[in-house]
C-alpha positions in Angstrom: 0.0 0.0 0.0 3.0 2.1 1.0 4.3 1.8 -2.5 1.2 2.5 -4.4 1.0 5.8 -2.7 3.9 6.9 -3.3 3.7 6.0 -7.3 0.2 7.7 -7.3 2.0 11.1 -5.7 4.6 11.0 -8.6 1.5 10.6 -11.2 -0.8 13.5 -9.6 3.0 15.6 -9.8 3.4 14.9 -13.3 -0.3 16.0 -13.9 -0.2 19.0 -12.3 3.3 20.1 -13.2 3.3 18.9 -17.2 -0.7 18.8 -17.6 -0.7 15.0 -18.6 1.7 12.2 -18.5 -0.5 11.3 -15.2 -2.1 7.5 -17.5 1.2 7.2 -19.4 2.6 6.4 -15.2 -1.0 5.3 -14.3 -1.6 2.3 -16.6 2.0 0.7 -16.2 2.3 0.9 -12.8 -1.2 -0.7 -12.2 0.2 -3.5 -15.1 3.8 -4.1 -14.1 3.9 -2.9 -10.3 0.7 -4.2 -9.4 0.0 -6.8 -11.7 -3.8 -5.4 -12.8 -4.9 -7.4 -15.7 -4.9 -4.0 -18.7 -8.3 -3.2 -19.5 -9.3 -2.7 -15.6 -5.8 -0.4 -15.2 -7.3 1.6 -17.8 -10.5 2.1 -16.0 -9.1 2.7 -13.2 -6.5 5.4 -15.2 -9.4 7.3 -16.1 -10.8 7.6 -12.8 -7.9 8.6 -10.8 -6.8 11.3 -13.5 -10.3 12.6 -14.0 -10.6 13.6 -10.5 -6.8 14.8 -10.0 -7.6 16.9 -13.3 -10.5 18.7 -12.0 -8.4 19.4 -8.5 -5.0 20.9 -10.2 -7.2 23.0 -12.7 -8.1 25.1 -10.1 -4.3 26.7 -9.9 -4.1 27.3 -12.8 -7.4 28.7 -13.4 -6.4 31.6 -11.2 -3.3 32.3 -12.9 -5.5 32.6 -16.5 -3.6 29.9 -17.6 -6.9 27.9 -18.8 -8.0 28.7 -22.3 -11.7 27.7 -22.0 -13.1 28.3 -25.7 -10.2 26.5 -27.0 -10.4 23.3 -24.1 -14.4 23.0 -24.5 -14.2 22.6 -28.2 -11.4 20.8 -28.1 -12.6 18.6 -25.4 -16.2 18.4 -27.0 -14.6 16.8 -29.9 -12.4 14.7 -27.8 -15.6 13.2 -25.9 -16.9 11.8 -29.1 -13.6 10.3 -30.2 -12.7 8.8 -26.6 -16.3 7.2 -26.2 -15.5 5.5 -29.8 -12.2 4.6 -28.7 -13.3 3.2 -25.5 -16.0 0.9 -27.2 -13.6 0.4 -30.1 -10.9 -1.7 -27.2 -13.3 -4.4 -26.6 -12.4 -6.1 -30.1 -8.8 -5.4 -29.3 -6.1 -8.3 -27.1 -4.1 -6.1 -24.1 -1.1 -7.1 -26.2 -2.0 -5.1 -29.0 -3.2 -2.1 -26.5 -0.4 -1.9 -24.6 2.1 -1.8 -28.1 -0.1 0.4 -29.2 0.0 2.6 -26.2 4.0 2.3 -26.3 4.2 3.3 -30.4 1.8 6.5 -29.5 3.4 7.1 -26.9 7.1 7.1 -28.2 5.8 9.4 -31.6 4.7 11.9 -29.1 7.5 12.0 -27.0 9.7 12.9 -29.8 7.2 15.4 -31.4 8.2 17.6 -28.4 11.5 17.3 -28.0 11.9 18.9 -31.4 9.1 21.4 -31.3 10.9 25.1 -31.3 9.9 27.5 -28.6 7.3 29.5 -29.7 8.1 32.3 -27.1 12.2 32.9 -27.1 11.8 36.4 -28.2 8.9 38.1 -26.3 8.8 37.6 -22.5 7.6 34.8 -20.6 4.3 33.7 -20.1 4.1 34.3 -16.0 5.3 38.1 -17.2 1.9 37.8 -19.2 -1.5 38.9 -18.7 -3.6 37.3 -21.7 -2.0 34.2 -22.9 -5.3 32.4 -24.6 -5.8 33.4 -28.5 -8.2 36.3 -29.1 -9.7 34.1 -32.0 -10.0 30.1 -31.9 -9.5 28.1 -35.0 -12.3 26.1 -34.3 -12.6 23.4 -37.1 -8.5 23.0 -36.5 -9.1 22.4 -32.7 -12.1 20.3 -33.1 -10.5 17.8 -35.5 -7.6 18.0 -33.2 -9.4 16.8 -30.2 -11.6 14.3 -31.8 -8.4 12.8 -32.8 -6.9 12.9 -29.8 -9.8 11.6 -27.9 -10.1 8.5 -30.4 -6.4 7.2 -28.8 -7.5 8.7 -25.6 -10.3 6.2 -25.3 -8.5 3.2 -27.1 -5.5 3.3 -25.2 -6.9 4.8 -21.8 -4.7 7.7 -21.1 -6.7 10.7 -20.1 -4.8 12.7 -23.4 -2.3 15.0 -21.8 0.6 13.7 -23.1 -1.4 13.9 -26.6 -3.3 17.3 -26.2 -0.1 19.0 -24.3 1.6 18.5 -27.7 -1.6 19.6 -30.1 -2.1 22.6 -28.0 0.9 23.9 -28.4 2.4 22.5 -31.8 -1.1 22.8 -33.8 -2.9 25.0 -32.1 0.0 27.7 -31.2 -1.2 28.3 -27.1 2.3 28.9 -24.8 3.2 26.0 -23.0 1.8 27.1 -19.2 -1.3 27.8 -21.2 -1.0 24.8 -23.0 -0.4 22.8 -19.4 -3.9 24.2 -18.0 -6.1 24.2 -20.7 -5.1 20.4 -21.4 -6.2 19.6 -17.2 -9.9 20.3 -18.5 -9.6 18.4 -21.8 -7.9 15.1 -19.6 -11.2 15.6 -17.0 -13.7 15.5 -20.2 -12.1 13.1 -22.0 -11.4 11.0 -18.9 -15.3 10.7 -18.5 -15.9 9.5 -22.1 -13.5 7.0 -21.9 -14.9 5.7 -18.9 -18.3 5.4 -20.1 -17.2 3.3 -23.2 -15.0 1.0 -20.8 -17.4 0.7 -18.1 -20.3 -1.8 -19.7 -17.5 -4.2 -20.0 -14.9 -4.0 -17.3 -15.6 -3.6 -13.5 -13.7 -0.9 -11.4 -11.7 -1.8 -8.4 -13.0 0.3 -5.7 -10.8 0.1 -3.0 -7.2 0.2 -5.2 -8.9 3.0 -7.2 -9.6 5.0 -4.2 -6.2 4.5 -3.0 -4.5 6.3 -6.0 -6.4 8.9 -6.2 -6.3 10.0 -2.9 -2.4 9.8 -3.8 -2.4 11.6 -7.2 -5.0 14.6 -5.9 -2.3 15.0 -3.4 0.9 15.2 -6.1 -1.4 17.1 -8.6 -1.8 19.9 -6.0 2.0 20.5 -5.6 2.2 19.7 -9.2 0.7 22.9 -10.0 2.6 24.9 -8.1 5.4 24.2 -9.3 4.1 24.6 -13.0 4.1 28.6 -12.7 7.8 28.6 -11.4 9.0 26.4 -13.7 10.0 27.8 -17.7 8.1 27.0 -20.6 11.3 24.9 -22.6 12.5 23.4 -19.2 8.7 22.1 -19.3 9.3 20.5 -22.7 11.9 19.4 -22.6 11.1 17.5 -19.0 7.5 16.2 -20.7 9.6 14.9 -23.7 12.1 12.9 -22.1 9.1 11.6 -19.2 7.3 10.1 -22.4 10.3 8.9 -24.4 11.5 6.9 -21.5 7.9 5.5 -20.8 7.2 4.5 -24.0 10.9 2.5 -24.4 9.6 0.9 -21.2 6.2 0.2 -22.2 7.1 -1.1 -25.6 10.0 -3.5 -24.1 7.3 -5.2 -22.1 4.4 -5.6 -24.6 7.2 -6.7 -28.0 6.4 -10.5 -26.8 6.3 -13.5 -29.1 2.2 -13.4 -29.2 2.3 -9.9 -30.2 4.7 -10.3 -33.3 2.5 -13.1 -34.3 -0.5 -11.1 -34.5 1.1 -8.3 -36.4 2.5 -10.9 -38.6 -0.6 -12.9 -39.3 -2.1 -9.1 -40.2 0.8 -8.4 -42.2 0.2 -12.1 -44.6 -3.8 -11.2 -44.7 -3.6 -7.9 -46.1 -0.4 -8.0 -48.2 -1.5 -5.4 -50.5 -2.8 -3.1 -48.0 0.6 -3.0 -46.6 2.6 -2.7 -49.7 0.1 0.6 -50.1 0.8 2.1 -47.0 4.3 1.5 -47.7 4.2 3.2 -50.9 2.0 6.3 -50.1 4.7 6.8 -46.9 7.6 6.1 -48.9 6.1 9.3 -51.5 5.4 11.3 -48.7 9.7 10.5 -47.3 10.6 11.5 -50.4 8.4 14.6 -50.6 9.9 15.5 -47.5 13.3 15.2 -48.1 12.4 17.1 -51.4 11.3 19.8 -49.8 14.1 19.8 -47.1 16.7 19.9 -50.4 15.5 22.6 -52.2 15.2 25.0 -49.1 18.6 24.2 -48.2 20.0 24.8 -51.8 17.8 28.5 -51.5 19.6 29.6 -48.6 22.9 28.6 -49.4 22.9 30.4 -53.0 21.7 33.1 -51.2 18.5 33.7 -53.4 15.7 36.0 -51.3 18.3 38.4 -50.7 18.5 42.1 -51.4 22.1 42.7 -53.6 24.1 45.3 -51.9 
């Protein structure tokens, strides 16, 4: 019990202090700590972030670091994806979840470790009054969050660690902002999810209460320490959490019944995969395309003015 509480602490600080990465702790403890068969750790994930969400929003919310016409569309859209994605897990094996959780997992990670700082020549965001956008892209945000609430409810992560990065990568909000906005997304998204797990997997009452009594208590301090703390040392901290998890979480689920099931997929659809292959293979070399001729512009020094 000792130990659970302690774990839960370090999930409610990561949710509080980053504004996610509270599931991407939640669900491998519960698997690999505490031996909880998957699909129950991810009910229970949903419940224990849910709750610590909806506590280390409040600090934030003070410091107008919630942006709530972009987190209620964005979570709106989300609801609908995560209720699909919840439903859609039933036809999936907890192999194949938790590899899938891993390879999601990983891609983020990286995605913001390279984003740019968006902020290195104005002054930072706690020197700021107004750090929400005056105007909302709305279709952008609520294709973003139904997206992002689709692996929300397959995988059972409440979304921060996917709606940290589309916050602030797609939809251009400063990381602190970024941080709180994502809190109420997690809570909405964390109740959609639940209700497309719960018709087919019980909760755990007791252990469930347990780790959220731990992670309210983490996500509290968590929060705190969010406004003290810069917006790239933030990224570059939530990067490196996720990168690590993910190597983690994918050693554990590569197992031989895994790369069977991905293999007997692979010999069924042969020509599906050759396609995919193909289209990504264009899209490499479009990429690398583009990469070539913008780097051959600057160094013959064409869009300059002549002296």
């Amino acid at each position: 019990m000792t130990l659970t509480l302690m774990l839960s602490v370090i999930i409610g600080l990561l949710l509080g202090l980053l504004g996610g990465g509270g599931s991407i702790l939640t669900v491998p403890m519960l698997v690999y700590v505490l031996h909880v068969e998957p699909k129950r750790a991810i009910v229970t994930s949903f419940v224990v972030v849910g709750v610590s969400s909806l506590m280390a929003i409040i600090q934030h919310a003070r410091r107008r670091h919630v942006c709530w016409k972009s987190g209620v569309f964005f979570g709106l859209s989300g609801v609908a994806g995560a209720f699909g994605g919840g439903r859609l897990a039933a036809h999936f094996s907890n192999d194949v979840l938790m590899g899938l959780f891993g390879l999601v997992t990983f891609i983020t990670g990286i995605a913001m470790l390279r984003a740019r700082d968006a902020e290195t020549a104005g002054p930072s965001v706690r020197e700021r009054v107004a750090v929400c956008p005056a105007k909302v892209p709305y279709l952008r945000v609520l294709f973003d969050g139904f997206f992002v609430g689709g692996l929300t409810g397959l995988v059972g992560v409440g979304g921060g660690f996917l709606i940290v990065p589309a916050l602030t990568l797609l939809v251009r909000l400063p990381m602190q902002a970024a941080v709180g906005t994502s809190l109420l997304v997690i809570a909405m998204n964390a109740v959609a999810g639940l209700g497309g797990y719960i018709k087919h997997v019980p909760i755990d009452l007791s252990l469930t209460g347990i780790v959220t009594v731990g992670a309210i208590t983490g996500s509290v301090v968590g929060g705190w320490l969010c406004t003290r703390t810069s917006a790239a040392a933030l990224r570059r901290v939530f990067g490196l959490f996720v990168v690590s998890i993910a190597c983690y979480v994918l050693y554990q689920a590569l197992t031989s019944q895994l790369l069977t099931i991905v293999m007997g997929l692979l010999e069924r659809h042969v020509e599906f995969v050759l396609g995919i292959a193909a289209l990504a293979g264009a899209l490499a070399i479009f990429r690398i395309g583009t990469w070539i001729h913008r780097t051959d512009v600057k160094d013959s020094g064409f869009g300059h003015k002549r002296g």
